[in-house]
C-alpha positions in Angstrom: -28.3 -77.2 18.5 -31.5 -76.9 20.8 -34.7 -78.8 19.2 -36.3 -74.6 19.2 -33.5 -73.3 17.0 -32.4 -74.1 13.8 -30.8 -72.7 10.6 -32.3 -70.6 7.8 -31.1 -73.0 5.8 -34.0 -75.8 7.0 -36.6 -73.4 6.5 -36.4 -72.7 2.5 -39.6 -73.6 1.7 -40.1 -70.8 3.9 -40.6 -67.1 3.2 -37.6 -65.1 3.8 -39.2 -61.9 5.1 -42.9 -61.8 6.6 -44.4 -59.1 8.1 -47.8 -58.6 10.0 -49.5 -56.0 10.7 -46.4 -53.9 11.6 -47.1 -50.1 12.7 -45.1 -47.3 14.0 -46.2 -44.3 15.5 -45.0 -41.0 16.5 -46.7 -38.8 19.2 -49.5 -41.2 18.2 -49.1 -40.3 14.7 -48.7 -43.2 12.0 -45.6 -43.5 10.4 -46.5 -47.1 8.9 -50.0 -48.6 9.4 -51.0 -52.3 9.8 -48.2 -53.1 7.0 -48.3 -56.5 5.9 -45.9 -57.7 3.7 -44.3 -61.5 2.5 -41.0 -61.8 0.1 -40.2 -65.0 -1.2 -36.4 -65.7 -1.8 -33.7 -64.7 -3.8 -35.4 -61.0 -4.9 -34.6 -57.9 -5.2 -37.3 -55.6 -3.8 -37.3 -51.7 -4.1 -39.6 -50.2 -1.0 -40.9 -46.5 -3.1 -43.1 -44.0 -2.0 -43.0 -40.1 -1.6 -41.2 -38.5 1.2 -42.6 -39.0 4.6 -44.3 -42.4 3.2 -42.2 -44.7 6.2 -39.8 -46.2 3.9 -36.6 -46.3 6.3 -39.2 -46.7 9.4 -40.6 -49.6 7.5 -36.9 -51.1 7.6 -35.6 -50.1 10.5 -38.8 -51.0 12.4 -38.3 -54.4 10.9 -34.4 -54.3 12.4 -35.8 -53.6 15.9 -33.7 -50.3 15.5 -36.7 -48.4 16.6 -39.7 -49.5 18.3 -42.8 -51.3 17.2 -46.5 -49.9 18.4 -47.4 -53.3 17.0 -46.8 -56.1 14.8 -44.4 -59.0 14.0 -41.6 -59.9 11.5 -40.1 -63.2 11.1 -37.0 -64.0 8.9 -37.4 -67.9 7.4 -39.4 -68.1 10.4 -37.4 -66.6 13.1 -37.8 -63.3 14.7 -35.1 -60.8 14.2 -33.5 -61.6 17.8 -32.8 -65.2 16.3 -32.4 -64.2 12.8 -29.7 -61.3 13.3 -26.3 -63.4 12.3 -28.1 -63.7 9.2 -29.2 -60.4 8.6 -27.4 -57.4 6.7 -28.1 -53.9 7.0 -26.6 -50.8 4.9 -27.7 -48.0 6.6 -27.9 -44.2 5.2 -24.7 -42.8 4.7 -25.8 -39.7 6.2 -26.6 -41.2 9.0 -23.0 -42.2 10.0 -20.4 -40.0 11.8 -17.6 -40.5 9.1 -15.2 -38.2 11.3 -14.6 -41.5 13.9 -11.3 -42.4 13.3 -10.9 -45.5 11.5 -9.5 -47.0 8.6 -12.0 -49.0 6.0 -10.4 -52.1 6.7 -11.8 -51.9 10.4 -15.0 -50.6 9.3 -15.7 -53.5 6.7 -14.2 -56.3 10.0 -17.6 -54.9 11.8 -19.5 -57.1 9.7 -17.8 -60.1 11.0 -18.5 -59.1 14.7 -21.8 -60.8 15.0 -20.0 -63.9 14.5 -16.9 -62.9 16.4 -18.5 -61.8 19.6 -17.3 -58.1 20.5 -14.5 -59.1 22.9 -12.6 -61.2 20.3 -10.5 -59.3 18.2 -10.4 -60.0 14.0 -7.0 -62.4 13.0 -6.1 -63.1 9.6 -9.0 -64.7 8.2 -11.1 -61.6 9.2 -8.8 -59.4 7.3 -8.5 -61.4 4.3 -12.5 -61.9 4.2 -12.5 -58.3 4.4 -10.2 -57.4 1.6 -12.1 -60.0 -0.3 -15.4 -57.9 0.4 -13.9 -54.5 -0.6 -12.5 -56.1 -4.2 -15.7 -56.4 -4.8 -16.8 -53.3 -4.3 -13.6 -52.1 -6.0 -11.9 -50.3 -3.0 -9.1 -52.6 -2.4 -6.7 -50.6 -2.3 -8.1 -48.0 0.1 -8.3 -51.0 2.9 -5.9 -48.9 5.1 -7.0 -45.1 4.5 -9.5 -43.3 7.1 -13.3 -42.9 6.5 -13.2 -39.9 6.9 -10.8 -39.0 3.6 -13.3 -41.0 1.0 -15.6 -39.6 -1.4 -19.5 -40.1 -0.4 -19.5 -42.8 -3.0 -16.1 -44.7 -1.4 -17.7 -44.2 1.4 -21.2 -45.9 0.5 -19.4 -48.8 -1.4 -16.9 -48.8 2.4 -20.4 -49.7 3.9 -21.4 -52.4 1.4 -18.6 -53.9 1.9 -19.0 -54.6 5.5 -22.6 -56.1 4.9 -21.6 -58.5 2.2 -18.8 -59.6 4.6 -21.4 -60.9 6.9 -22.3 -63.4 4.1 -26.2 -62.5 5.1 -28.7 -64.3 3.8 -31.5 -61.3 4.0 -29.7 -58.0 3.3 -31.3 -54.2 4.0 -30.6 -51.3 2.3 -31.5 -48.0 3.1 -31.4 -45.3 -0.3 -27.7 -47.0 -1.1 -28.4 -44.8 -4.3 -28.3 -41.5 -2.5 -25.7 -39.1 -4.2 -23.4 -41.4 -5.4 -21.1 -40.9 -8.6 -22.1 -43.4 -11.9 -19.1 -45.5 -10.6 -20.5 -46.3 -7.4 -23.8 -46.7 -9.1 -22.8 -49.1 -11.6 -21.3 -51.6 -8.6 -23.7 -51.0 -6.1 -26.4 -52.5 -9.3 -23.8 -55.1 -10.5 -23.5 -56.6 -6.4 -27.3 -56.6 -6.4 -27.3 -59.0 -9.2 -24.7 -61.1 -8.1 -26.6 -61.5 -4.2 -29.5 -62.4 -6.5 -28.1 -64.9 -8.6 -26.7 -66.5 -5.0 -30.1 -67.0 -3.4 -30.1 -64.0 -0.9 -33.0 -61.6 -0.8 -32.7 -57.6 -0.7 -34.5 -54.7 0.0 -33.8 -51.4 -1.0 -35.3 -48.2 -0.2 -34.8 -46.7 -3.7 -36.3 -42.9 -4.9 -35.4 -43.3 -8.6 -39.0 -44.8 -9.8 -37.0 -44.1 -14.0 -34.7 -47.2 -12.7 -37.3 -49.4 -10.6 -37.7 -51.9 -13.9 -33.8 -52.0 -14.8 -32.6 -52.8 -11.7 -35.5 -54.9 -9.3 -37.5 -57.5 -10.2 -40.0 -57.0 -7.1 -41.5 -53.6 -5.9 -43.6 -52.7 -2.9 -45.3 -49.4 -3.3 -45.8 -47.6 -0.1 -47.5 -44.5 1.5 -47.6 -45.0 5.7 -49.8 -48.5 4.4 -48.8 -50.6 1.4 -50.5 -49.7 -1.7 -49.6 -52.6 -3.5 -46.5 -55.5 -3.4 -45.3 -57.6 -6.2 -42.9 -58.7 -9.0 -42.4 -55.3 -11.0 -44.0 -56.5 -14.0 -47.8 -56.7 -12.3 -47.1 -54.4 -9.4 -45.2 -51.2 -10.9 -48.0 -49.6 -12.6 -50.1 -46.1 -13.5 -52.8 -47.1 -11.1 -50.8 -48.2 -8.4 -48.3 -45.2 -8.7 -51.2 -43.1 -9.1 -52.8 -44.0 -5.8 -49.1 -43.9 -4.0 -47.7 -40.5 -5.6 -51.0 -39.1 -6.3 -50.9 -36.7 -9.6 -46.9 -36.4 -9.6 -46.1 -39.3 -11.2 -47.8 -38.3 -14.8 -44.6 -38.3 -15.9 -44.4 -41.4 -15.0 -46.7 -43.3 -16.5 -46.3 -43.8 -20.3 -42.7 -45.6 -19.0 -45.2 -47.5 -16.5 -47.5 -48.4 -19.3 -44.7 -49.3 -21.8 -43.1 -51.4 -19.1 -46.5 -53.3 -18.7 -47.4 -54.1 -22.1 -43.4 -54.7 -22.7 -42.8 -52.0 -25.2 
């Protein structure tokens, strides 16, 4: 390996994601601004923030999926062009043309294609590393039915499925909640754990602020600039949801206040 690149794995006492400065603009309007941002390991961070706040530019500005006006980010280290084999991203179902015709087993192989190469096809071990990814997601035994004859929930879990295939060490997440049933609900929360408990770090654009405190243990509060960024416990609170949702989050913030003083 050349003496400028190395694994992720020699850089733990490093921070998994760091972000400087990172802004976006539209038509010279702001969609982040001078975000800065640093998450240690083995967390799960919910991104929250009304609509319009930048929460899936934040993201996908950090994915180089659209472009920077300025900034860096650096995964253990290592921009996103060196980092990318290590790097998961579950995009918004919405955003996916579920008509192409495929089967979920080939959808979940994608993962694998970063360390495949594009012009080498998937063998056995592919598959079975793939059917290993949708037992946990429960969807086994759909492994041969088209995309486009799941539920929006199947579908969701189809694409979880092919990130944790990648075995990433830095996953993305992009509202995985989003009008899912309780099922789907229930395993996308139970796979976060388990990532967690392994070491690897996520970040979730989440809208439900009632679950922020069951199911992360980091939150970063944003509205086009970070308002605040921390382990829930310190970070989730009336002052800082006040000054990111402005006055609708009153309901809010007696379950702020009775997560703070642990009531």
């Amino acid at each position: 390996m050349p003496d400028n690149e190395h694994s992720p794995h020699d850089d733990m006492d490093k921070k998994a994601l760091v972000i400087d400065d990172l802004t976006v603009a539209y038509d010279s309007k702001p969609a982040i601004w001078d975000v800065d941002l640093e998450l240690p390991e083995g967390v799960l961070m919910a991104i929250v923030g009304p609509n319009g706040a930048g929460k899936s530019t934040l993201i996908k500005a950090a994915l180089k999926l659209i472009p920077r006006s300025a900034g860096t980010v650096r995964f253990y280290g290592l921009p996103y062009e060196k980092a990318r084999s290590f790097v998961g991203y579950v995009p918004q179902r919405g955003s996916v043309d579920w008509d192409f015709p495929t089967t979920v087993i080939d959808v979940v192989m994608m993962g694998l294609y970063g360390r495949l190469g594009w012009f080498r096809r998937p063998g056995r071990r592919e598959r079975e590393l793939g059917m290993y990814a949708l037992e946990q997601v429960e969807l086994a035994d759909f492994a041969g039915r088209q995309i486009s004859q799941l539920s929006g929930g199947q579908q969701q879990r189809t694409f979880l499925a092919r990130a944790l295939v990648q075995d990433a060490r830095v996953y993305f997440m992009d509202e995985p909640f989003a009008a899912v049933d309780a099922v789907t609900e229930r395993a996308i929360v139970a796979i976060l754990r388990e990532l967690r408990a392994r070491g690897k770090t996520v970040v979730v654009v989440h809208h439900d602020l009632q679950t922020v405190a069951e199911y992360f243990d980091w939150v970063t509060l944003l509205n086009v600039e970070i308002v605040a960024s921390g382990p829930v416990a310190t970070t989730f609170t009336p002052d800082n949801l006040r000054q990111t949702y402005g006055g609708r989050v009153s309901f809010l913030q007696d379950g702020a206040a009775a997560l703070a003083t642990g009531d």
